[in-house]
Every structure is written in C-alpha cells, then in structure tokens.
MILUM-194712 format. One line per field, with one value per residue (C-alpha): residue number from 1; x, y, z. Coordinates in Angstrom, 1 decimal, padded with zeros to 4 digits. Layout:
<pts>
resi <- c(NUM_...)
c1 <- c(X_...)
c2 <- c(Y_...)
c3 <- c(Z_...)
</pts>
This chain:
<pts>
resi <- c(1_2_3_4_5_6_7_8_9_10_11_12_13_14_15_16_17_18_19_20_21_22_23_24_25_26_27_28_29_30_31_32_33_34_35_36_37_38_39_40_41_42_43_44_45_46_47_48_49_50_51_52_53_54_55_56_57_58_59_60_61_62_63_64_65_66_67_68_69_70_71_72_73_74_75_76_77_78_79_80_81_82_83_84_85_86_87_88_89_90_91_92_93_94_95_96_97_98_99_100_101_102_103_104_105_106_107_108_109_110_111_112_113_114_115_116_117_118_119_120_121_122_123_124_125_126_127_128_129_130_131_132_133_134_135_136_137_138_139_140_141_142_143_144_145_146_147_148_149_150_151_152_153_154_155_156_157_158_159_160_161_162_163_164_165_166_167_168_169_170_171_172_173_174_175_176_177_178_179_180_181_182_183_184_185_186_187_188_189_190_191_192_193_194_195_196_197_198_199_200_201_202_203_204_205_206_207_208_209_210_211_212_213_214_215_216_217_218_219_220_221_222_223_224_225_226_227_228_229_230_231_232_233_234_235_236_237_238_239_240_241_242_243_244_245_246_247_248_249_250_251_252_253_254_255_256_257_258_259_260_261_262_263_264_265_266_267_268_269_270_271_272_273_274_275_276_277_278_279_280_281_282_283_284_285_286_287_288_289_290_291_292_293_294_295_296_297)
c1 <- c(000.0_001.2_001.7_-001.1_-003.6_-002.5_-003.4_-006.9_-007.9_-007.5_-009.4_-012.0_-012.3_-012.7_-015.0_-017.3_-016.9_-018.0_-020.7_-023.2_-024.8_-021.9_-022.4_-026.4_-025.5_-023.8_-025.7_-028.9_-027.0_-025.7_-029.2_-030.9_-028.3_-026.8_-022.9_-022.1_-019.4_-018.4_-015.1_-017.6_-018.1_-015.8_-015.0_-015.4_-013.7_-012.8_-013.3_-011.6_-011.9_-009.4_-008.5_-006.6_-004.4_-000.5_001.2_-002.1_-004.8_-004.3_-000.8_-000.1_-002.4_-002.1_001.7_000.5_-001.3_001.5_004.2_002.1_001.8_-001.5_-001.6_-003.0_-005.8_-008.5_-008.9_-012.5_-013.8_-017.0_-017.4_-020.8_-019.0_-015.5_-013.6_-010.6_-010.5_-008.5_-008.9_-006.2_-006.0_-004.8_-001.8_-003.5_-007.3_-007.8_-007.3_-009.7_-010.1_-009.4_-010.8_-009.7_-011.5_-010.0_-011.6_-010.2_-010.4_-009.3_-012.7_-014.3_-015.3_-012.9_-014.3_-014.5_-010.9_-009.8_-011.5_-010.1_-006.8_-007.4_-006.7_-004.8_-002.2_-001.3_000.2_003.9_005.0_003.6_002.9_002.9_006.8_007.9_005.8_007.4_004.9_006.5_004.7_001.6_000.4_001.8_000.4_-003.5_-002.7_-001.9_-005.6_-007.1_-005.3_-006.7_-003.9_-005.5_-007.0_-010.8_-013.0_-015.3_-019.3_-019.6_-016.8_-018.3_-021.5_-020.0_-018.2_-021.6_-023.4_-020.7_-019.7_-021.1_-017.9_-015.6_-017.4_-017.3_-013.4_-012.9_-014.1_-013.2_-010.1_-009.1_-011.7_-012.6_-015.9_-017.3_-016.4_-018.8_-019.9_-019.6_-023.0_-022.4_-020.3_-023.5_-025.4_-028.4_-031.3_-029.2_-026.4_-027.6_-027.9_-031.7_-032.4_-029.9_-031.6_-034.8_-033.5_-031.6_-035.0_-037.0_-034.6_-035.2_-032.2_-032.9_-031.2_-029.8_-031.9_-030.0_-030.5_-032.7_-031.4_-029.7_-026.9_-025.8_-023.0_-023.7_-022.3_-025.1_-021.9_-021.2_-024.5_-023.9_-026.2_-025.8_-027.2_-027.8_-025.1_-026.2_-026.2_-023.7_-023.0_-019.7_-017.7_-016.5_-014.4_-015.9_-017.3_-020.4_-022.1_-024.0_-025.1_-023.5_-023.6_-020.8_-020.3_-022.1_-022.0_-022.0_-023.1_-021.5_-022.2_-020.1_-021.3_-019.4_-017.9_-019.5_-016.5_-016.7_-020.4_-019.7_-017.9_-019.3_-020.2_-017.5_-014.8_-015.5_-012.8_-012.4_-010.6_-013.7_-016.2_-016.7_-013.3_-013.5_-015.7_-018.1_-018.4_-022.1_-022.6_-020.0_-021.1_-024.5_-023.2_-021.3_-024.6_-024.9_-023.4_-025.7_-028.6_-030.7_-030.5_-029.9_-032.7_-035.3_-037.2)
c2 <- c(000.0_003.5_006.2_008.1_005.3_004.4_008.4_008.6_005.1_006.3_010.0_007.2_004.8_007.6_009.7_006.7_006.0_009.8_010.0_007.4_008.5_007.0_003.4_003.5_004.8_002.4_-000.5_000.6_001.2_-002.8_-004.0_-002.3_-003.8_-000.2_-001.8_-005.0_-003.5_-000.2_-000.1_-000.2_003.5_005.9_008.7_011.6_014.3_014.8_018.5_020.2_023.3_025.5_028.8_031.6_032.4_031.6_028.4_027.2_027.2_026.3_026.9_024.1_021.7_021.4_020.4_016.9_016.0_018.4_015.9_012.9_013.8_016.2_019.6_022.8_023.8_026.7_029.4_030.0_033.0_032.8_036.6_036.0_033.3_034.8_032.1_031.0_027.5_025.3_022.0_019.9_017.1_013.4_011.6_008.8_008.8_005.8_008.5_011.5_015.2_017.0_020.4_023.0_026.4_028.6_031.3_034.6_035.5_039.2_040.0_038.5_041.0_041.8_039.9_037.0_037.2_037.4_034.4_032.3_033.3_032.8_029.1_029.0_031.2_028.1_026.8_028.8_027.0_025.2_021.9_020.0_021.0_018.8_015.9_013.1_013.0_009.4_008.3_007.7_006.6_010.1_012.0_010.1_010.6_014.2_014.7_013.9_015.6_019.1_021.4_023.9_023.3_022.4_025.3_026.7_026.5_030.0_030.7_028.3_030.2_033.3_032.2_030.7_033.4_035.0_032.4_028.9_027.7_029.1_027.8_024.3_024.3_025.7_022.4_019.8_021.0_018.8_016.3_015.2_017.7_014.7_012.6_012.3_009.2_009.6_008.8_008.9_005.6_003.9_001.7_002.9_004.7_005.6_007.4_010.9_013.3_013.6_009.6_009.0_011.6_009.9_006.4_008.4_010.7_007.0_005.7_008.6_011.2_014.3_016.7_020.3_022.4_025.5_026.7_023.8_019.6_019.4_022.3_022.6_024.6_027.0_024.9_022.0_019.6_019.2_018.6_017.9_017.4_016.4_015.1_017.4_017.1_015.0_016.4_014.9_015.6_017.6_017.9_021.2_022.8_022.2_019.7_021.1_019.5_020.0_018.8_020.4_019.7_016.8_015.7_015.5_013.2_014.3_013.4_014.3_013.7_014.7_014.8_013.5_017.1_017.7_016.8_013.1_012.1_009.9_007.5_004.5_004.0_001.8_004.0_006.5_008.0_010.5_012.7_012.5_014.6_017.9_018.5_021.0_022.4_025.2_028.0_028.5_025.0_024.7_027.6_025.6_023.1_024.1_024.7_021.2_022.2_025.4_025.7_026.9_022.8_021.1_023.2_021.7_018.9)
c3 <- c(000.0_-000.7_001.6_000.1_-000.1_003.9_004.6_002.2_004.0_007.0_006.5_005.1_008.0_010.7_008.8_008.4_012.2_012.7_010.0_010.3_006.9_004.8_006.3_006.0_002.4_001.4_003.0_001.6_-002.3_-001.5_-000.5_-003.8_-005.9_-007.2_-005.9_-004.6_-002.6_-001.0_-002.8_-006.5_-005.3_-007.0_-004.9_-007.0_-004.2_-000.3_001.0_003.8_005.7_006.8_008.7_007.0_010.0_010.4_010.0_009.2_006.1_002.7_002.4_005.6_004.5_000.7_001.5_002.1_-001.0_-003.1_-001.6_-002.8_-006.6_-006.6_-008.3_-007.2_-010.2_-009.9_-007.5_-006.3_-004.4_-002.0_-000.9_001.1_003.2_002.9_002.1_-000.2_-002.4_-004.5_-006.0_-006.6_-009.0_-008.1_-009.4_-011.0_-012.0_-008.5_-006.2_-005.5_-006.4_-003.5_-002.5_000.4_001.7_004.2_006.0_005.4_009.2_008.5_007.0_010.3_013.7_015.6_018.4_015.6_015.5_018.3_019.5_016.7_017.4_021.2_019.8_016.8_018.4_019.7_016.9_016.8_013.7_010.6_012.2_009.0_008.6_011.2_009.6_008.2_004.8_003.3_007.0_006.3_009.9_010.9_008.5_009.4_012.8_012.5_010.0_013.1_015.9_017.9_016.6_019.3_022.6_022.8_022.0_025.1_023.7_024.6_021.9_019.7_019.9_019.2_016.3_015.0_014.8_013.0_010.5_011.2_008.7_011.7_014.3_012.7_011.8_015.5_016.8_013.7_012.7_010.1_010.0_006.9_005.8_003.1_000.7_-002.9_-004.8_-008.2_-009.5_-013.2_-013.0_-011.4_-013.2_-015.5_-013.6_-010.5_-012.7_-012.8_-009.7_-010.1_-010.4_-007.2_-005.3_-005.8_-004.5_-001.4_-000.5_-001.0_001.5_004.1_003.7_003.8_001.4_000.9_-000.6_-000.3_-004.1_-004.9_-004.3_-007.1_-007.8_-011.3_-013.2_-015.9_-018.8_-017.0_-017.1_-013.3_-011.1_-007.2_-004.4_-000.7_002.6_005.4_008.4_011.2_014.6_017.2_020.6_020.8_023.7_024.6_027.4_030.9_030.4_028.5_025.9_022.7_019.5_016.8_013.1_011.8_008.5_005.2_002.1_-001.2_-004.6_-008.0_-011.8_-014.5_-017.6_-020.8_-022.6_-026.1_-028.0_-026.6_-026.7_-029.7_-027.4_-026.9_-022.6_-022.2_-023.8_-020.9_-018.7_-016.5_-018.7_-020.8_-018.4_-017.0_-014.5_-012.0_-009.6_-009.8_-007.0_-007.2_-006.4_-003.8_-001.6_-001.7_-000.8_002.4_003.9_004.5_007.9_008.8_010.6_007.8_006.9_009.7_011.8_009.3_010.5)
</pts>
C-alpha cells in the first residue's frame, strides 16, 4: 500500500466511524443492488476546511497531497461566506479530487478574530513542517489531531453566529468535511444526480436544498447534491455538551464534454467529463453544515 492510499484510508475509516450516513448509504446502495461492494463507489472528491491564519490554512495543509503527486488547479472566491479555495488534481485517476476552503479571518469581527486566534495562536509553527509525509500513519494521525486546545461552547457560539464555517473548523479542525460518490459511473437509472436523489429521498435522507437539491454549473456539465449534516453531541471545554452539526455526504455527476459524446459508454474515462468544480454550487453546498439545513425537520 502506498503512503497516500495508507493516509486517504485512513481519513475514510474515521470519517465513516464519525458520520453514520456514509455506512447507511452504502448498505442501503448494497441491498438495492446499485454496488455490490463499497469499494464499486468511486470517490469523486474529499473537501476540507481550513482557517486563513498563520502556519495554518491552505498553504499548511495542501503540503501533504503536493508531496504525494496532486496539483494545485483553480482558485474559487466565495465573498458572502468569505472564504478562499482550491482543487487539486490526483496523481493517477484511482485517487480522489481533492478540494480545500479557508476562512479569510481578517474579514471577520474583531471579536471573531480574536476568539479564533485565542486558539490557533497556539500553533507557533507550521505543524505540517515537522511531519514526516512518506509516513503515512503520521500523516493520518496528525488529520485527526486538535492542533488547538478544545474550544469553550460559549466561543463556539459566538463564532456561530458570526460564520457557522468558523465555528465548525474551530471544533473539527481537520476532519474530513465529506467525501462524494460519483454517480455517473453507477449503473443505468441511479447514474444521474436527479435519479440517485430519488432512491436516497425514497430511502429517508434528507437533502440540501439550499438553491434547490440538485446544484448545477452553468455549462449544465457538473450537477452535485448532498445530505444534510447530522447532529452529534460535541464535547466542549468544561465539560459542557451540545449537539453540533458533523459531516455531510456528497453526490457528484459529470457529464461527458460535447467533443466526446460519440464515445461509446465503455470508452469513458475520467478525462472525458466535466473537470473541475463550480463555485455557485459549492457555496451551496457548504450549507450542508448550517442551521438553515440542519434546523429543518
């Protein structure tokens, strides 16, 4: 096993502990005959969130998958939410896309600020410089390490109400935000967005529909939907508790580009479909964690 696949199966295994969506997923896509295993699900993209603040954010993070053969693509820009993005591509086609936001703190309150930085202050250097990256038990151990102490709910609160994305990456850190089935390499009448949403809503999950349940790009070649996050209970500082919103599964399909419709199914590849990501759909998207979804009964 490579280092990579030792780090991206281990985000995997703990993310499925945490989010209990992904097993029930899975199960119910085995039991309806869609896959006959989990590893028949191609994982179009992992997400992460960040903080823009020293030794930490993009810049940190993306150092891990850079050393491992990904390359930084397109820039994307969400004002409303003030954040930062990039996608990066994967070495080989087996490996997933993978996508990181960061907050751009400095456009946050002062008081915002100052509370994040009442925690990430604690982090004096970039913490993944004095990673080993060829070892990959370090490197999953680190993605799932507090690189700050554990956040007071008061603060979590009052980061909330501010920027719900802060709040949750105060708590998470680097915990994988969700992973996407490719639904286009499904088999026929689960292999678009709206068919698959039909079999997950007939199943009992209950969707984003921030911008409608199905988000698609202008050019109508990328179409993405998602689950709404669960709550957990999250322990804070103190020894208070609350339920707070986890992770979130996501759904992608990736149309075949014009110039390659004539193909015949078979003769698909990746490099044959929409690439990329589109930032009307992703700032949908991230509200897969806000209260505007999750509130909703």
């Amino acid at each position: 096993m490579t280092t990579l696949e030792t780090v991206l199966n281990g985000l995997m295994s703990r993310y499925q502990e945490r989010v209990p969506d992904v097993g029930a997923i899975i199960k119910a896509m085995i039991a309806e005959g869609i896959i006959a295993k989990a590893n028949d699900i191609e994982n179009d993209h992992i997400a992460f969130r960040t903080l823009g603040v020293p030794h930490l954010g993009i810049q940190s993070l993306e150092k891990i998958f850079l050393h491992y053969g990904y390359r930084r693509m397109d820039f994307y820009n969400f004002p409303a939410k003030k954040l930062d993005a990039y996608w990066y591509a994967p070495p080989s086609d087996q490996f997933p896309r993978i996508f990181i936001s960061e907050l751009r703190v400095n456009d946050l309150s002062p008081q915002a600020q100052l509370t994040i930085h009442k925690y990430t202050d604690e982090v004096t250097t970039d913490p993944v410089d004095e990673l080993n990256l060829n070892d990959g038990a370090a490197v999953d151990h680190f993605l799932h390490s507090g690189l700050w102490r554990t956040p007071t709910l008061t603060d979590y609160k009052l980061l909330a109400a501010e920027s719900e994305y802060a709040a949750w990456v105060i708590y998470n850190r680097y915990y994988l935000n969700h992973f996407t089935v490719s639904v286009h390499n499904l088999p026929a009448g689960y292999n678009t967005i709206a068919d698959f949403n039909l079999f997950l809503e007939k199943q009992g999950f209950r969707l984003n529909d921030s911008g409608g349940k199905i988000k698609t790009s202008p050019d109508q070649g990328l179409l993405q939907s998602s689950t709404v996050a669960r709550m957990i209970e999250a322990d804070f500082a103190g020894d208070e508790k609350q339920e707070i919103a986890g992770s979130y599964v996501e759904f992608a399909e990736r149309r075949v580009l014009p110039q390659f419709e004539h193909l015949a199914p078979a003769d698909i590849r990746r490099e044959h479909r929409r690439e990329g990501f589109e930032a009307n759909n992703a700032d949908k998207i991230f509200e897969s964690t806000y209260a505007s979804q999750t509130g909703k009964q």
